[in-house]
Every structure is written in structure tokens, then in C-alpha cells.
Backbone bond lengths (Angstrom), bond angles and torsions (degrees), N, CA, C in turn:
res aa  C-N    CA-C-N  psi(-1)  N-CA   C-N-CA  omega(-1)  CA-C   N-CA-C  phi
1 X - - - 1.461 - - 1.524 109.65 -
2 X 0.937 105.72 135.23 1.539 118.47 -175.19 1.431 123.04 -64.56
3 X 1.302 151.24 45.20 1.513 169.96 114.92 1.461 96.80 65.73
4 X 1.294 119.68 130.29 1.619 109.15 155.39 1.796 136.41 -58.05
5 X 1.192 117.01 124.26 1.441 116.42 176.61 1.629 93.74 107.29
6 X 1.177 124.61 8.00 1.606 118.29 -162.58 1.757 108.53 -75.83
7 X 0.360 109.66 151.40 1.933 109.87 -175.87 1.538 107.56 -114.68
8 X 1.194 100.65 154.64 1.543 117.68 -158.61 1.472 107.34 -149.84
9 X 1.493 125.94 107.85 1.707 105.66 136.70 1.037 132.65 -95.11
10 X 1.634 127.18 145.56 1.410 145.71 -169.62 1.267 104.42 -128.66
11 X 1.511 113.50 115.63 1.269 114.02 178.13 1.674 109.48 -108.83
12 X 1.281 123.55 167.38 1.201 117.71 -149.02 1.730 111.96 72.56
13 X 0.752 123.26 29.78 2.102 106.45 -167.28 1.116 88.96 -91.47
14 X 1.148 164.97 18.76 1.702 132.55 -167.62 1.844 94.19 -118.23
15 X 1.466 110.33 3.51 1.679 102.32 168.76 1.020 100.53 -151.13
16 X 1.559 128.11 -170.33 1.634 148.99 170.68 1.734 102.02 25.95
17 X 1.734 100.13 -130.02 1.570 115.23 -169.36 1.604 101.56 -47.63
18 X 1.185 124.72 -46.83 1.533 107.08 -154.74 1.796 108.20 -88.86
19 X 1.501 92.86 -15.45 1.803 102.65 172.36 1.578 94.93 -44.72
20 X 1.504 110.19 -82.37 1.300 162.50 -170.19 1.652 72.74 -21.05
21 X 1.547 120.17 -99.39 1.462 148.71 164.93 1.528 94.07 14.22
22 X 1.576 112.15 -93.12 1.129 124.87 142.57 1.469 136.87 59.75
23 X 1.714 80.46 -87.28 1.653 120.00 -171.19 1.353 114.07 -97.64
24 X 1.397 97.85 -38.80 1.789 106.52 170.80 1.613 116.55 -84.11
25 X 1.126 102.21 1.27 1.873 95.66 161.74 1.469 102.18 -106.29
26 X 1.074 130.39 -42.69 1.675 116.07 174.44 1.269 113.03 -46.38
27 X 1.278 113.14 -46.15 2.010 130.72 -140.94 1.947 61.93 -77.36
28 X 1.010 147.55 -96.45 1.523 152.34 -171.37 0.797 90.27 -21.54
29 X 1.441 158.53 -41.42 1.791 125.38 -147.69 1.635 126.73 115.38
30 X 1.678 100.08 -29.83 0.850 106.01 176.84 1.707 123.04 -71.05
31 X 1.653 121.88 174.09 1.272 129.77 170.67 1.321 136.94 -104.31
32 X 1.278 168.87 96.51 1.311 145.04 -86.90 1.610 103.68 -176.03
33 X 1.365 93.14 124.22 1.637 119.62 173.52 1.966 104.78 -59.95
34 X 0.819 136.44 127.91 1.599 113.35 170.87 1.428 105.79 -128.12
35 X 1.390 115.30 95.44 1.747 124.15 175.72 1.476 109.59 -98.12
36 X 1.112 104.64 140.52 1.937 130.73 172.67 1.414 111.11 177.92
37 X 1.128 120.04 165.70 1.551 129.35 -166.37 1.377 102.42 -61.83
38 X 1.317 109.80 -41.94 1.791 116.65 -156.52 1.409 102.15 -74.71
39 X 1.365 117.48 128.75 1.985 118.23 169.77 1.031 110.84 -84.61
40 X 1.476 120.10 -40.35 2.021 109.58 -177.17 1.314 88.25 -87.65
41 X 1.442 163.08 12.91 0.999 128.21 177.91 1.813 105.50 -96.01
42 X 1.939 99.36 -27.66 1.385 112.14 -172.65 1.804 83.21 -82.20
43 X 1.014 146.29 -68.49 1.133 140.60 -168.35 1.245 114.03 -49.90
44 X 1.356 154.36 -27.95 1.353 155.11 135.75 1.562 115.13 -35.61
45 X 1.489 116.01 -44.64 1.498 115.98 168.20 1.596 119.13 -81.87
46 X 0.855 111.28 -35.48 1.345 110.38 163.00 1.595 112.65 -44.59
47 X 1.681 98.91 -62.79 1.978 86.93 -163.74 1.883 108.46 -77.04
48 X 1.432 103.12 6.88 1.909 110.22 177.75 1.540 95.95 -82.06
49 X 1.442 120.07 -58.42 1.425 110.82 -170.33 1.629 109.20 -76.39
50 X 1.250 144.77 -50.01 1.279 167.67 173.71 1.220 144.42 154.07
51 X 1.368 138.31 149.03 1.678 128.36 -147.16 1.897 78.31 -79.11
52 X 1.465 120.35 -43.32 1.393 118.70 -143.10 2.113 88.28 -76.82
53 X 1.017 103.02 -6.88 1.778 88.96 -169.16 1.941 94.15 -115.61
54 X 1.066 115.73 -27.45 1.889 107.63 -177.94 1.330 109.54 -139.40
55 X 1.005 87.57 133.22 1.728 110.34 -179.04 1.774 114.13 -99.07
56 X 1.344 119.62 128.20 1.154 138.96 179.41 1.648 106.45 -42.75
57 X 1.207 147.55 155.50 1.584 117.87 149.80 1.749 84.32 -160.71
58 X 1.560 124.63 81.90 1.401 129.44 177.89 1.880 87.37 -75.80
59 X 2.034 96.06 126.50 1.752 87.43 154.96 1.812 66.12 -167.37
60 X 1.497 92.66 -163.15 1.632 115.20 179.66 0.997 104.96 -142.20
61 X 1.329 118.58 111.16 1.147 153.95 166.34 1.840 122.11 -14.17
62 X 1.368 100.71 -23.00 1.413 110.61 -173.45 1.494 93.79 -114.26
63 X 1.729 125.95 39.47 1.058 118.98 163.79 1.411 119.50 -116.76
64 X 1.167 133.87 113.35 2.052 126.02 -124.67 2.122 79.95 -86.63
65 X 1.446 94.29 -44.92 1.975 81.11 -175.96 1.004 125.18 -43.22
66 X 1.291 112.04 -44.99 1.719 134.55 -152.57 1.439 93.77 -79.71
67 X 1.371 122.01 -71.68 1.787 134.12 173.89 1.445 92.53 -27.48
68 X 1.828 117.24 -80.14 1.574 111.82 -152.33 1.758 117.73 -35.36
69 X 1.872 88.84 -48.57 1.615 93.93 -169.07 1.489 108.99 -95.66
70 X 1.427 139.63 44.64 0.896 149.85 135.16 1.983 127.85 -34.49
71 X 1.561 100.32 -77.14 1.216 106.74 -178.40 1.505 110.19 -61.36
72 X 1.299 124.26 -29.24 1.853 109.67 176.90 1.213 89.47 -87.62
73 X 0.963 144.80 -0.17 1.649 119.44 173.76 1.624 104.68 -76.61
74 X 1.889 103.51 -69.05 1.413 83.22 159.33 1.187 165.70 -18.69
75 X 1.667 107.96 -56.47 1.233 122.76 154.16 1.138 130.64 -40.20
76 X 1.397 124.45 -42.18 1.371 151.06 -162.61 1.491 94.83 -67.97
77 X 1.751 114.20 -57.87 1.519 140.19 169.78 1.505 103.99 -22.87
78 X 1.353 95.59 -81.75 1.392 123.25 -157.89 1.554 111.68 -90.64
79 X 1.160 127.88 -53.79 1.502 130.27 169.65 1.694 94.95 119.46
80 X 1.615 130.53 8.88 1.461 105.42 158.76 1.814 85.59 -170.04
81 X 1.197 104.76 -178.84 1.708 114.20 178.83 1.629 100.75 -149.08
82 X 1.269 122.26 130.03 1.457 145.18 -148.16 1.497 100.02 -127.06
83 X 1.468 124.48 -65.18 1.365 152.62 -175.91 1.209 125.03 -103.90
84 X 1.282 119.87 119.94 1.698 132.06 157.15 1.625 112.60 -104.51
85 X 1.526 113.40 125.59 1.352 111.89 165.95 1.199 105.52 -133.72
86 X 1.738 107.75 123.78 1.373 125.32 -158.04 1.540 93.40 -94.66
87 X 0.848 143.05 85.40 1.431 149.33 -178.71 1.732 136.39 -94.33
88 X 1.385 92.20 -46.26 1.461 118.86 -178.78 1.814 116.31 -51.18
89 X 1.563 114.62 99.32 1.517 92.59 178.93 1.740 116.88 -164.75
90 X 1.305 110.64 161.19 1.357 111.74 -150.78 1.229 111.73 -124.68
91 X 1.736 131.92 151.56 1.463 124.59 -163.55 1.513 107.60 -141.82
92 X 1.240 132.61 129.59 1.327 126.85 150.01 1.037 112.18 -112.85
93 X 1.564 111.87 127.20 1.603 129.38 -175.16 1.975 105.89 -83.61
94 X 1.181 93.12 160.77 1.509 91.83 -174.70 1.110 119.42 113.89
95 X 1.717 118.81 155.93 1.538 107.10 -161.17 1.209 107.99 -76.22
96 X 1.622 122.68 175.20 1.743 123.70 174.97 1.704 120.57 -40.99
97 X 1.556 95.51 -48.74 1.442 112.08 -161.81 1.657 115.85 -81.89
98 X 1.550 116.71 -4.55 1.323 143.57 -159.73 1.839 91.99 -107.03
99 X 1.129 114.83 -44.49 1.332 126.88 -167.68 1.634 108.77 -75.25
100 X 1.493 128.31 127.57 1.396 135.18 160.38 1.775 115.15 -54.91
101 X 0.866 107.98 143.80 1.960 119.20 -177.48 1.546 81.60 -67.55
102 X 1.179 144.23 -66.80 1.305 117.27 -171.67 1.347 144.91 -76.94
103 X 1.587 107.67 5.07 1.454 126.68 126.99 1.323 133.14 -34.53
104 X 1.761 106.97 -69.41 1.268 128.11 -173.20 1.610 109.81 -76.21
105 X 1.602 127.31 -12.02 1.199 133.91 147.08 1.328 122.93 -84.47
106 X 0.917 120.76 -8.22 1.901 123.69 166.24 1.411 96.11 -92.98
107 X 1.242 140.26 -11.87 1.307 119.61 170.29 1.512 124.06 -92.08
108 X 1.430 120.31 -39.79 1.318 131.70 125.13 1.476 142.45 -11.26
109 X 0.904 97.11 -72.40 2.013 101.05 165.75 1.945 121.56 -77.41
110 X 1.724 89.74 -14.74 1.605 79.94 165.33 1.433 115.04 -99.64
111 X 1.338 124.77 -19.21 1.489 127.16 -157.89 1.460 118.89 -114.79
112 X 1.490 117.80 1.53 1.258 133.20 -175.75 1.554 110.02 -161.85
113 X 1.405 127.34 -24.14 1.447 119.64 -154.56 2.072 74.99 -95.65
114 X 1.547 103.84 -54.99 1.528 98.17 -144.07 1.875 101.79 -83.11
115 X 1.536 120.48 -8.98 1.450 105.96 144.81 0.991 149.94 -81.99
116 X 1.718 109.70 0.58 1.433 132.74 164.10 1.632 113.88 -57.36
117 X 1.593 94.09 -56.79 1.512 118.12 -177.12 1.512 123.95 -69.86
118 X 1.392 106.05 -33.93 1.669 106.78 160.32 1.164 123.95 -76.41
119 X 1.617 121.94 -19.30 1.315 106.48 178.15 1.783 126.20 -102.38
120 X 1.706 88.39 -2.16 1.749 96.39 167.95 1.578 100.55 -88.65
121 X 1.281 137.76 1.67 0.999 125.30 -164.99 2.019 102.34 -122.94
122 X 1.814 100.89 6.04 1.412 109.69 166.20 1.250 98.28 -90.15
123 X 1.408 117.97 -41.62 1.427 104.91 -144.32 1.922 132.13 -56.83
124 X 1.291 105.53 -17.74 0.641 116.98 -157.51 2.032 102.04 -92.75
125 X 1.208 94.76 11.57 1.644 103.15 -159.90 2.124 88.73 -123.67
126 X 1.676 90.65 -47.17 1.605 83.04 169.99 1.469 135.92 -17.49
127 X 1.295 130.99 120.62 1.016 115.26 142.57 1.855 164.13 -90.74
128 X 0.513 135.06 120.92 1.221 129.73 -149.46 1.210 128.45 -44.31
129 X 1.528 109.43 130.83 1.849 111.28 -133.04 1.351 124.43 102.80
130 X 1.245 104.48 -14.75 1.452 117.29 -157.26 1.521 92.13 -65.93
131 X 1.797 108.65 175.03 1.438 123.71 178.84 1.724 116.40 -154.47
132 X 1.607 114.90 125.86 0.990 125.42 176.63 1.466 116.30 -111.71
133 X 1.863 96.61 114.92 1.501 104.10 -159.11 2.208 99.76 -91.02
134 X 1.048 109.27 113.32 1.730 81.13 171.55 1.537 97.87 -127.57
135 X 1.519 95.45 133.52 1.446 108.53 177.90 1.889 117.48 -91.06
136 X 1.572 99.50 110.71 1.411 114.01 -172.09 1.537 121.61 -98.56
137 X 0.847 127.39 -100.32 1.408 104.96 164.35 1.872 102.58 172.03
138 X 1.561 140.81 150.56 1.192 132.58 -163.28 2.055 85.73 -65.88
139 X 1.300 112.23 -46.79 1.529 110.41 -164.04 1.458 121.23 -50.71
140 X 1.650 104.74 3.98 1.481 115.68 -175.94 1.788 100.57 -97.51
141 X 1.601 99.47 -7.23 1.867 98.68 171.69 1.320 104.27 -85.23
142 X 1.840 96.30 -62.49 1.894 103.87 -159.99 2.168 83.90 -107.03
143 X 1.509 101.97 124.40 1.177 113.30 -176.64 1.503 104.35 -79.45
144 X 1.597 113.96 136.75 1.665 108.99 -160.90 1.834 85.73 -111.28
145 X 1.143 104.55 137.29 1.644 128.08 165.28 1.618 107.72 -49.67
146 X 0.866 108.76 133.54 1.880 114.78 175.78 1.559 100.82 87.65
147 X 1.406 124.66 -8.02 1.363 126.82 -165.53 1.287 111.31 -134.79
148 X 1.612 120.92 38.38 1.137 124.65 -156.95 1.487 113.53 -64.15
149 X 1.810 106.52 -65.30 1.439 115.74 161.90 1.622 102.90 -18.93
150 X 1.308 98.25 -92.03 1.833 122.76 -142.14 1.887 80.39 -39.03
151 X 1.173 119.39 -59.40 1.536 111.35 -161.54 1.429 100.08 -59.74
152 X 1.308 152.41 -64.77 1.015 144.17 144.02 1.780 120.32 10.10
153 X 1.244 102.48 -93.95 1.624 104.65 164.01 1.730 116.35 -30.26
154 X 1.402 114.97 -37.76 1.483 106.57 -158.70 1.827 99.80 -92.32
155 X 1.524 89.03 -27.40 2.312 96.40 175.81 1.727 89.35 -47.50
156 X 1.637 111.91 -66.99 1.444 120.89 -170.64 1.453 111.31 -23.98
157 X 1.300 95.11 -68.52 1.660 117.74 -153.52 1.605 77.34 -55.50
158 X 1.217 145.22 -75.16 1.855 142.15 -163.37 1.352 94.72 -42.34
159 X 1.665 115.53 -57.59 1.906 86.55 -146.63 1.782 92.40 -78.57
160 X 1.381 132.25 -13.95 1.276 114.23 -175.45 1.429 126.90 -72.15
161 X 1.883 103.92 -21.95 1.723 132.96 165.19 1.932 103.91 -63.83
162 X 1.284 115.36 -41.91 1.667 97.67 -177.44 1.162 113.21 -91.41
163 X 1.761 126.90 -35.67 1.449 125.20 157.27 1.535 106.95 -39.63
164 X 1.137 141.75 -92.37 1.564 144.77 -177.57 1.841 102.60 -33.67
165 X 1.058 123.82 -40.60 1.627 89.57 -173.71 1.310 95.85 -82.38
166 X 1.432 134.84 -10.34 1.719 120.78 -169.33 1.896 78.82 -71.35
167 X 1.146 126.96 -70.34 1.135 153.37 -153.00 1.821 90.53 -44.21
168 X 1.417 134.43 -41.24 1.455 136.39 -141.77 1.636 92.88 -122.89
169 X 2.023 124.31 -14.60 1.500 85.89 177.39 1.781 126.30 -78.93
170 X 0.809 112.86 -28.24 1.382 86.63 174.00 1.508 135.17 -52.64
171 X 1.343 126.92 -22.50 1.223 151.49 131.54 1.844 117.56 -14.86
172 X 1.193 98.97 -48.21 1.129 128.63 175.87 1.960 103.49 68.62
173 X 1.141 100.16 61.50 1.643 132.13 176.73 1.297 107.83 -134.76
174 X 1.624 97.23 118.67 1.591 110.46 176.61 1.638 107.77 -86.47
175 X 1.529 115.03 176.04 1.519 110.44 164.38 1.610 92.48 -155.92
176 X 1.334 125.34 124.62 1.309 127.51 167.35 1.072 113.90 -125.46
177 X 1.309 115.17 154.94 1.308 136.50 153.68 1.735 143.59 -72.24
178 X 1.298 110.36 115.87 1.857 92.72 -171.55 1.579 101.41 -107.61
179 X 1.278 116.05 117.32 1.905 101.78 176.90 1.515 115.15 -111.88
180 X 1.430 93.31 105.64 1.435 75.50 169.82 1.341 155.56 -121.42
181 X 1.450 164.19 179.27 0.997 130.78 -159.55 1.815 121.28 -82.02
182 X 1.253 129.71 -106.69 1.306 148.47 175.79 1.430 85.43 -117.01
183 X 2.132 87.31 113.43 1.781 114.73 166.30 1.452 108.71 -100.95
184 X 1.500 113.93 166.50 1.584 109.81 178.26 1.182 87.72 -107.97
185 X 1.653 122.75 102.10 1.455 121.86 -175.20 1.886 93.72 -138.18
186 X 1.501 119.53 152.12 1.473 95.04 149.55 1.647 139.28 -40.21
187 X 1.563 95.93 -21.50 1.775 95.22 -163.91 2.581 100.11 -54.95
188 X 1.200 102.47 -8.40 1.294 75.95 174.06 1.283 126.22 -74.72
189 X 1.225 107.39 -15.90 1.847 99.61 -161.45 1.418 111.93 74.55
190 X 1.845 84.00 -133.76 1.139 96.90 -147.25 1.558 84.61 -84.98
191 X 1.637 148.96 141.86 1.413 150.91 -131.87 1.270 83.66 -123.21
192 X 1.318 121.74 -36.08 1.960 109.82 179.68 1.327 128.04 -79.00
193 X 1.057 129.28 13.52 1.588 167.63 -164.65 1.302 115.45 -111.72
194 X 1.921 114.27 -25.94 1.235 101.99 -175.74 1.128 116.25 -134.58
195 X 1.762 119.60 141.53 1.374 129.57 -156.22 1.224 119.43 -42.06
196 X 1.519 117.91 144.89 1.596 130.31 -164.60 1.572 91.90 -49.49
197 X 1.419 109.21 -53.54 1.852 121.56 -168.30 1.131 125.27 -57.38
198 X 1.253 117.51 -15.80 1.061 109.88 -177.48 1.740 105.89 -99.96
199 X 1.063 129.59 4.62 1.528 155.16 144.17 1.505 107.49 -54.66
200 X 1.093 130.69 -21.48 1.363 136.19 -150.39 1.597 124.45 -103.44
201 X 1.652 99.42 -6.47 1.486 124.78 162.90 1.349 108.38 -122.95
202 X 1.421 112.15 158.54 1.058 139.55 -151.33 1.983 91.05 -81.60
203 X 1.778 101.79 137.85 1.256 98.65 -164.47 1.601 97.74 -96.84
204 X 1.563 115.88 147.16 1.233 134.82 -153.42 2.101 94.22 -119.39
205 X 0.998 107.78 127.15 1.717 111.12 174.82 1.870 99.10 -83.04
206 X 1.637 92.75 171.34 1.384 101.62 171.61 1.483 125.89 -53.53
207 X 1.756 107.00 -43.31 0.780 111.82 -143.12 2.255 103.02 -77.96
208 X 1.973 93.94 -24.81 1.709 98.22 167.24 1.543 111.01 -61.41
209 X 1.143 121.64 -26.51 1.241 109.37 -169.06 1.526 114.01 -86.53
210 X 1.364 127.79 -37.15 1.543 137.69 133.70 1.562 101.76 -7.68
211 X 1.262 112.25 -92.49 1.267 143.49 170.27 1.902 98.93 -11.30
212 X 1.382 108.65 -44.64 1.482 120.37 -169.01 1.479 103.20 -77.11
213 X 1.382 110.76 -54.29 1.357 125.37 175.38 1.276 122.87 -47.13
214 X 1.444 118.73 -44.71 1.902 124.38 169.33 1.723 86.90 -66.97
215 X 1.141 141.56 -72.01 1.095 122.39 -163.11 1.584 131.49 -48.42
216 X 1.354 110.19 -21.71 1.153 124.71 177.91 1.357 102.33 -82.44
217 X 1.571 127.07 -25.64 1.548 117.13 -161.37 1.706 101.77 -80.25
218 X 1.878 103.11 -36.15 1.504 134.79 -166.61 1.501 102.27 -77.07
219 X 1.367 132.24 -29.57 1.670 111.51 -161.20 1.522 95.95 -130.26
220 X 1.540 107.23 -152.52 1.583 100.79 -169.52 1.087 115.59 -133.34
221 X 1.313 121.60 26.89 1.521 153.32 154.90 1.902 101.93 -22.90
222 X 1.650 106.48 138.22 1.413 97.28 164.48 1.234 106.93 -101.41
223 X 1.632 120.90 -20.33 1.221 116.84 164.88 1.833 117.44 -162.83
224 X 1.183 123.60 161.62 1.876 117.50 -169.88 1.323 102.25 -135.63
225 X 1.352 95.57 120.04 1.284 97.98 179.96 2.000 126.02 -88.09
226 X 0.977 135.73 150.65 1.508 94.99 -166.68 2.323 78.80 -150.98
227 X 1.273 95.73 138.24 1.906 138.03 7.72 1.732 95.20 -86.01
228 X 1.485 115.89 144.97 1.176 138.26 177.18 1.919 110.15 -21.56
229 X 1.475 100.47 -58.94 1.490 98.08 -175.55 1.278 139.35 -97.51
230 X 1.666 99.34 7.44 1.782 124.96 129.23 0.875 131.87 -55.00
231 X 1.122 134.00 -44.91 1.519 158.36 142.88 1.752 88.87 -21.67
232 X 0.903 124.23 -91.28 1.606 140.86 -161.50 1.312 102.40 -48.10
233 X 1.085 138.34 -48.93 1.366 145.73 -147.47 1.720 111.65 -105.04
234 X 1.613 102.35 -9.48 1.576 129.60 175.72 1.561 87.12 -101.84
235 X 1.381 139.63 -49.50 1.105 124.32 -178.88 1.443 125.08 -53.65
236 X 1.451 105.43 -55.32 1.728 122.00 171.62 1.391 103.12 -43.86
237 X 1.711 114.48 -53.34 1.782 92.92 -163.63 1.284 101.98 -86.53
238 X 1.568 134.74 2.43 1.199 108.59 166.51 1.686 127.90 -83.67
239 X 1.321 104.62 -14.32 1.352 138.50 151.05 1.613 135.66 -24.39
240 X 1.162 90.65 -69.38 1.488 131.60 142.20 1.648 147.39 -122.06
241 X 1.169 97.20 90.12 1.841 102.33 -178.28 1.485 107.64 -23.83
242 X 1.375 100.27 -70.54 1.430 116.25 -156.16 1.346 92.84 -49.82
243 X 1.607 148.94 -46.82 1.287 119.09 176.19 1.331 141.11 -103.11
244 X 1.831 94.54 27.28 1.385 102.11 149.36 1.207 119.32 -94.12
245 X 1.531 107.46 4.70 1.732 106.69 -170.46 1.711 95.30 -99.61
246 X 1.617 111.33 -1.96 1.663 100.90 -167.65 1.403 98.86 -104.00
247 X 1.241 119.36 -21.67 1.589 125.34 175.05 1.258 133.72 -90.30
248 X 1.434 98.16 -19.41 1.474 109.49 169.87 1.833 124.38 -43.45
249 X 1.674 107.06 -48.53 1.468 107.56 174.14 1.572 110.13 -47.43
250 X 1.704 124.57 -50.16 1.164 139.54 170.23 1.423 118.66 -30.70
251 X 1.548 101.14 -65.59 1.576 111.78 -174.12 1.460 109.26 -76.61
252 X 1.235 123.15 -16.46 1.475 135.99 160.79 1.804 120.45 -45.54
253 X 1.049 104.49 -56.91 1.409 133.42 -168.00 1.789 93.82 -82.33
254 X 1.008 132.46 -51.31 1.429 135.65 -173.82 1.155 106.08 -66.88
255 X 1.619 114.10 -37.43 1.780 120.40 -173.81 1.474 88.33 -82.11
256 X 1.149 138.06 -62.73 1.816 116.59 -159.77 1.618 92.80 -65.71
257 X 0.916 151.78 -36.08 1.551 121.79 -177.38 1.536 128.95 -51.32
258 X 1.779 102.23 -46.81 1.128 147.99 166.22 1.691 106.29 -34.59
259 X 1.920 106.50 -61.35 1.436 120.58 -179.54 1.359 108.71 -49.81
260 X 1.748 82.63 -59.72 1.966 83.06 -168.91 1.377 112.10 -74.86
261 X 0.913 121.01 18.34 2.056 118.11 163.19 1.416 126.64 -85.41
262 X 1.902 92.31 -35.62 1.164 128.04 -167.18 1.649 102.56 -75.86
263 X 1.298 121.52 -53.01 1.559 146.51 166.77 1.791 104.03 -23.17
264 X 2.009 94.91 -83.11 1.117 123.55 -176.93 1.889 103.82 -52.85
265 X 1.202 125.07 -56.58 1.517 99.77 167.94 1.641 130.73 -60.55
266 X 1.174 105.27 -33.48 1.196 94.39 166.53 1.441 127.03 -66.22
267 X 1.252 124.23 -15.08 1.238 125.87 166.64 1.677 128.31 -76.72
268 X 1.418 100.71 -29.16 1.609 126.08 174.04 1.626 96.78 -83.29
269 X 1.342 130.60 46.55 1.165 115.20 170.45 1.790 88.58 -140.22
């Protein structure tokens, strides 16, 4: 359970899940690191929640100096660090061979290299009880076509979240995982770019997946998948290929209807 005065960094905060994140550790009590590239955007959230409860911290995440010395800076801030939320992360859609190496390395160093590196570089500041939230994604179960990397990065980001908490309980430091399916966040872009399937579950806002994140900080979960029976149905086909390879035409056909609804409202707005 999340303690009053507890401190938190959330990277990604200046949009979607980690905005969201954010708001629900202040609105609690808590105190909060807020890293993303943007300065007026972190400096605008900062002076909404309060200078005395969140601290600004503009860098990019794929910068190994800036990441390492993060958590004592904080500390320094605040006087302890409780919470890590690995949040911050980036996608190029499109097949492998279509994609530039420095694409397929910006997806890499933001989505697996640089939450690896922030959270060996908390641990040692953690306190006991502490919790490392990293948000992975269902495509890190059932790997989505055109999204090879990003699903890749997000498998990582899981098995390195259940290795480390076997590795951290005696410590008495958790590390979970939140995966979730297709959010209505900017992170899509451009919406025609992205696979019929992943249209094909029910779309989840920032603010459930937030919602996922306090739960993950609060219970004893190794990881939540959201929405719950995405979660399940990402489990089965990772389970078995062969019947994610037999349903796929299915979930194909359900996601382009799904897309183009999704398209057409956004345009009617």
C-alpha cells in the first residue's frame, strides 16, 4: 500500500499513462519525480499538481548519464525513493526490413535498454517495500506482425520484471509488470499504420491503465494485465502458437471493423 509522503518517478509523465500515473500518486499523497523530454509540458504539470509535491526532471530517457544519476538526484529532492514507474516508450510501425537501424535502436534503448538502466540504478536508493512499476505491453505475450521490435522489447521488459522480483524478495522489493492492450493515447499516431489486431480488443484509456499502476504499487501482483480478458486470451495464444495462428484471420477481421470506427470517430470530432 502506498504510504503517505512516498515518492515516485514516472517517466513518460508529460502525456497519456504516465500523465494519468502522475495524478494518481499526488491525488494519494504521494511525491513525484516527473521525467519526459518536454520542459513546459513537465513544468506546466508540475505547477498543476504542486512545486512542494512534483518535481520537473526534463531529460530522455535514452541518455545513460542523465537516467544513472536520476534516483540520487531525486533523493537529494525529496529525502527517499519508494517507486519506479518505467513508463516512457517509443514505436515504429512497419515491417523489420522497411525500418532504419536507428529506428529499430530507438525502440530498444527506450523500451527495454533504458528501464533496465533506471531501475538498477534505483535500487540501491529503494526503500524497503519499495515498488518497480514497468509498463509492458499484451504484444510482449502474442508478438504482433509489423511490430516486431516493440513486441520484442515488451517480452524483455516481462521476463526481466519476474526474474528481478524472484531476484529482489528477500530485499523486500517488488517489481511488476502492467500489460496492456490498445490505449486511446496519442502514442498511436498515425491509426492507419497500425495492425488490424491490435483493434481487436477492447480499447482501454490512460486513465485504466493508471488505475493498473496504483494497483500494482498496492497489491502483490507479479503482473496485470488490462483489460483482464485480453490478458487471458494473449496468454492462451502465447501458450499455444498454433492457436494464435488459427484465430488470428478472426481477430483480424474484428480489428479492421473496430479500426475503421475508430478512424471515422476520430474524424467526427
Amino acid at each position: 500500500m502506498l504510504a503517505p509522503n512516498s515518492v515516485a518517478i514516472v517517466t513518460g509523465a508529460s502525456s497519456g499513462i504516465g500523465l494519468a500515473a502522475a495524478r494518481m500518486l499526488v491525488a494519494r499523497g504521494a511525491r513525484v519525480a516527473l521525467v519526459a523530454r518536454t520542459k513546459a509540458k513537465l513544468d506546466a504539470l508540475a505547477s498543476e499538481l504542486g512545486k512542494e509535491r512534483a518535481m520537473s526532471v526534463p531529460l530522455d530517457v535514452t541518455d545513460r548519464a542523465a537516467l544513472l544519476a536520476l534516483p540520487g538526484k531525486v533523493k537529494e529532492r525529496f529525502g527517499r525513493l519508494d517507486v519506479v514507474v518505467n513508463n516512457a516508450g517509443v514505436n515504429h510501425r512497419g515491417e523489420v526490413r522497411e525500418r532504419t537501424i536507428e529506428e529499430i535502436e530507438e525502440i530498444l534503448d527506450t523500451n527495454l535498454t533504458a528501464p533496465i538502466r533506471l531501475t538498477v540504478a534505483a535500487l540501491p536508493h529503494l526503500s524497503r517495500g519499495g515498488v518497480v512499476v514497468n509498463v509492458a505491453s499484451l504484444a510482449g505475450k502474442v508478438p504482433i506482425p509489423h511490430e516486431a521490435t516493440y513486441s520484442a522489447t515488451k517480452a524483455g521488459l516481462r521476463a526481466f520484471s519476474r526474474a528481478l522480483a524472484l531476484e529482489l524478495e528477500e530485499a523486500g522489493v517488488r517489481v511488476v509488470s502492467v500489460n496492456p492492450g490498445p490505449v486511446d493515447t496519442g502514442f498511436f499516431g498515425d491509426v492507419s499504420t497500425v495492425p488490424d489486431i491490435v483493434f481487436s480488443q477492447p480499447m482501454s484509456s490512460a486513465e485504466d491503465v493508471a488505475g493498473a499502476v496504483m494497483r500494482a504499487i498496492d497489491g502483490d501482483a507479479l503482473e496485470i494485465d488490462i483489460p483482464a480478458l485480453s490478458g487471458k486470451l494473449a496468454t492462451a495464444g502465447y501458450l499455444s502458437p498454433r492457436l494464435a495462428q488459427a484465430l488470428r484471420p478472426a481477430l483480424e477481421r474484428v480489428g479492421a471493423r473496430n479500426k475503421a470506427r475508430f478512424i471515422a470517430a476520430r474524424r467526427a470530432k
